[in-house]
C-alpha positions, -999 to 999 in steps of 0.1 A, spaced: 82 776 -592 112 797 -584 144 785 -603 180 800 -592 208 804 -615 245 809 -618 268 819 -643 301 806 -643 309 828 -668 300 859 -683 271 851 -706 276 861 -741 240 877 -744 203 884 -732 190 851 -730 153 839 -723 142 810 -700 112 786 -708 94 765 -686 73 743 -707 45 718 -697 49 684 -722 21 657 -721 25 622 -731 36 629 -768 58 655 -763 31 690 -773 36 720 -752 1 721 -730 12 750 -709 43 777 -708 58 810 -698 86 820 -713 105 854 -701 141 868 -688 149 862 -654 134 892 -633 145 896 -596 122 918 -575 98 920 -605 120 939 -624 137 920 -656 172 914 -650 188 899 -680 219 871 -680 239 904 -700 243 919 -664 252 888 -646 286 887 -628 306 856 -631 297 833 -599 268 857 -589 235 837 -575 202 849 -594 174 837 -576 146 845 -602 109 856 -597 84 828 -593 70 809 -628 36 804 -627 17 781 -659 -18 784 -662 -33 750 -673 -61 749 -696 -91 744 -679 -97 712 -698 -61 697 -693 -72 659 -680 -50 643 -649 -25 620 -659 18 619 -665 35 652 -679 72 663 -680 79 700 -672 113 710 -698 132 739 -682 160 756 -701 172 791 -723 172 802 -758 186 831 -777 150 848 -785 163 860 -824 168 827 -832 151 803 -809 179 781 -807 184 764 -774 215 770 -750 232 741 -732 230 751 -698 250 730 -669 261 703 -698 224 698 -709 201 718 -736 174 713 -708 159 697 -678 128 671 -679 112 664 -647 84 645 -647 52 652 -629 17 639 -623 -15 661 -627 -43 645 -603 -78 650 -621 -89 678 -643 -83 709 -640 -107 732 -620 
């Protein structure tokens, strides 16, 4: 999954993204959590120009082998990796989409 971003204004530090994988009661099944990279180099929200248009590096989750089919939400969102708190980002602290995983995994 690539995810593009834009700051609107300068960001106040070197933020990390998360893309988690929730099941049906909310646990984390699968994740990556990094900075943004842009030609497989890191390029942290520090260096980002008001209005600029990061299109980050691909995010790839590897599901757990015995992860059954079935209704999961996929959270997307940043947080300030000292602390782990969770940045608002666009008006919310993150997005939920909800997905379906057909079957088990492979």
């Amino acid at each position: 999954m690539r995810l593009v971003w834009q700051a609107l204004d300068p960001p106040a530090g070197s933020y990390t993204v998360f893309v988690h994988l929730l099941d049906a009661a909310g646990q984390i099944v699968a994740q990556q959590d990094r900075q943004p990279h842009v030609g497989g180099r890191p390029y942290p929200p520090d260096l980002w120009v008001p209005g600029e248009v990061v299109a980050d590096d691909p995010y790839m989750l590897s599901l757990p082998a015995e992860l059954p089919g079935g209704p999961y939400r996929l959270r997307i969102g940043w947080y300030v990796p000292e602390t782990g708190d969770i940045l608002p980002v666009g008006g919310d602290a993150f997005a939920v989409l909800p997905i379906q995983i057909e079957g088990d995994t492979p």
